[in-house]
N, C-alpha and C positions, 0 to 999 in steps of 0.2 A: 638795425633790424631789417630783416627781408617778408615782409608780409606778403609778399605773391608766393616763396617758398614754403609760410606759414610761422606765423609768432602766435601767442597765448598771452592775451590782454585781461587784467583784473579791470572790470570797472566798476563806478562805483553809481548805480543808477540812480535817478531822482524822482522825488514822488511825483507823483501823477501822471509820469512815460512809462508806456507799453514796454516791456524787453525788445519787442521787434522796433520798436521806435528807436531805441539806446543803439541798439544796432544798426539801422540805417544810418545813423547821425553818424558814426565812427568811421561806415563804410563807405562813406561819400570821401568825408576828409583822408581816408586810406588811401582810396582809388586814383583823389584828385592828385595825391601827393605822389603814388607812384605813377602819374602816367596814363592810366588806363581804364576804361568804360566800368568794370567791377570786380572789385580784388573780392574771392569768394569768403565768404566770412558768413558764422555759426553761433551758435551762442548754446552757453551747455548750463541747461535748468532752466525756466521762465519763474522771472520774480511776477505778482501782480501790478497793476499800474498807481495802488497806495501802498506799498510797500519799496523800501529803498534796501539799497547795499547792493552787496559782492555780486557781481554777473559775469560769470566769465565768458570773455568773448574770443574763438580761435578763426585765424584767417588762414589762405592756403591747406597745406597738406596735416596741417594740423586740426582741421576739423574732420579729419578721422579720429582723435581722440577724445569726439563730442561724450560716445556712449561711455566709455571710461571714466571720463570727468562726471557724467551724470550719477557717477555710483558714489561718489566719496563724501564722508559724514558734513554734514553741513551745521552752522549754528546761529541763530535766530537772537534778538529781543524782541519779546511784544506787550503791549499794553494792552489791557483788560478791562472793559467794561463792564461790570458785571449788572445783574438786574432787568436786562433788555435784550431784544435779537433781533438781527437785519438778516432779509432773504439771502443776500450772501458772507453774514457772518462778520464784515466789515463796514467802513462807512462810505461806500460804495452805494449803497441804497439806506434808505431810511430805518428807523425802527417801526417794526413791524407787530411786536406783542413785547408787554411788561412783563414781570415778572418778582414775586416779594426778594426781597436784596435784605433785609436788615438784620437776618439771624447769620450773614456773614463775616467772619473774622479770620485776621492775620491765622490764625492756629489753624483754621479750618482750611485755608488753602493752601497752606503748607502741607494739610495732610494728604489733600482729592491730589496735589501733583504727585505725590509717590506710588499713586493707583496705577499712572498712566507710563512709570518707568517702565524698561523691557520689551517685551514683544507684543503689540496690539492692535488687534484689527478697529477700523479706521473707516467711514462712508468719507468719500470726498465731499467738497461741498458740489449741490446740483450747477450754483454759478462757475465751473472752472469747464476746461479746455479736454477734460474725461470724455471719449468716441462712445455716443449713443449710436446705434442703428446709423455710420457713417455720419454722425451729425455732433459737434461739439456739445456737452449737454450745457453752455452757456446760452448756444444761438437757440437752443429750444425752448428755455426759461426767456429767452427775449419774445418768444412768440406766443409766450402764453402758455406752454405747452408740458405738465405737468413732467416732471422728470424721477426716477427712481435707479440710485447707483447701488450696488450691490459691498459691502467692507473690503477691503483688503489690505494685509499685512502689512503692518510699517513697523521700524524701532525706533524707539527714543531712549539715545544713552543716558541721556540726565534732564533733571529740570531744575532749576533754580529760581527761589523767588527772589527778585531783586527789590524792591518794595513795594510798600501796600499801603493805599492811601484808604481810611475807614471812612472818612466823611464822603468824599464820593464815590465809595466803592470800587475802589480799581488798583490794579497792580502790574507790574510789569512783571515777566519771567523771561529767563536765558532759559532756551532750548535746544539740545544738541541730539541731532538726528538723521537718521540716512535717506535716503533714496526716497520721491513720494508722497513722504508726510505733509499733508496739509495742516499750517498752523491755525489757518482760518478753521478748519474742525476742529483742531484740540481746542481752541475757543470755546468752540459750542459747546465740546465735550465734556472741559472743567465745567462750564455754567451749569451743564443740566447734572454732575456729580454734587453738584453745590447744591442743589433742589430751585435753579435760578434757571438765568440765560445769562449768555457773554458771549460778547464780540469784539472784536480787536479795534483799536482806535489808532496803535503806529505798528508796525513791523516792518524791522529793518533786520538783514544778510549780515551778519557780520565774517560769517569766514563760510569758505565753501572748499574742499580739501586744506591745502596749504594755503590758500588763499585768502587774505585779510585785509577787512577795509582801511586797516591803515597802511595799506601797502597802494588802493587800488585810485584809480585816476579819475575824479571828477569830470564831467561832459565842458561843464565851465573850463576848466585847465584843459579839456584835452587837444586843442588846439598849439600850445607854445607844449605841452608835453612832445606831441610828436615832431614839431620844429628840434626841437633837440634830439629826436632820433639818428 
């Protein structure tokens, strides 16, 4: 592999690392191994820092095909809290308001996921990385400082429910979807079709174009991986 010319790295992130953190740990051990102060290196989509899987990361002339890679269908698991909601949607922050949970059932969430199939506009959450007035609107909710983001268009090919647990109210669902979509809002967005709240308690990447986490390289491995390059 020539990574100063440019390679295309699946990795497979782990929770509680920033995508810019996955990426500097990669680009250390790239740089040190070729030689050089810093081999240029991109990363195409930012996962959050409790969320895990697929982050693809390109180095050299290959992080021209950042905006490319940024467009192709990606696909999700996530699990569901239902009943409660944290200011950003995850457990990230704490729960913030309750909400009645017990008129929910398997059948009912099988039905609100087929609401959200298709073409749907979509508020991100106030906590993400979205340009307020030049200002992320995460750093602005750190400041206290009231934020309002306006829907915008996203698709969602499919949704699946993978199971559903009644007694504590939660479920996991496969989400396959392009460019954008925030799952931490379809969170929100099943909970309040429920007449609830929900927020996500895991979400992991599982493919991101052709790219699949059982393809992609652990932070732990990545070390004797690239010895074998």
């Amino acid at each position: 592999m020539d990574f100063r010319e440019g390679e295309i790295i699946g990795i497979n992130k782990p929770y509680g690392m920033t995508s810019f953190g996955a990426l500097a740990f990669v680009r250390k051990r790239i740089s040190r191994r070729e030689g050089v102060k810093r081999v240029k290196t991109g990363h195409a989509g930012t996962l959050d820092p409790l969320a895990t899987g697929v982050l693809i990361l390109c180095t050299g002339k290959c992080t021209k095909q950042i905006q490319e890679l940024q467009q192709h269908t990606k696909e999700y698991t996530a699990t569901l809290q239902f009943g409660a909601t944290t200011a950003s949607y995850d457990m990230e922050h704490e729960v913030n308001q309750t909400y009645p949970m017990d008129h929910i059932t398997e059948q009912g969430v099988r039905d609100v996921l087929k609401q959200f199939e298709g073409d749907i506009m979509q508020v991100p959450p106030t906590y993400s990385a979205v340009h307020v007035d030049g200002k992320r609107a995460y750093e602005l909710r750190r400041q206290d400082q009231s934020v309002t983001l306006q829907p915008k268009p996203v698709r969602i090919d499919e949704m699946e429910l993978l199971w559903y647990d009644d007694e504590k109210k939660q479920a996991q669902i496969r989400v396959v979807c392009g460019k954008g979509t925030y799952i931490r809002s379809l969170a929100r967005d099943i909970g309040r079709a429920l007449g609830s709240g929900a927020y996500l308690t895991q979400l992991c990447r599982t493919r991101a174009g052709n790219v699949r986490i059982e393809d992609c390289v652990t932070l732990d491995n990545f070390q004797k991986w690239l010895d074998k390059q």
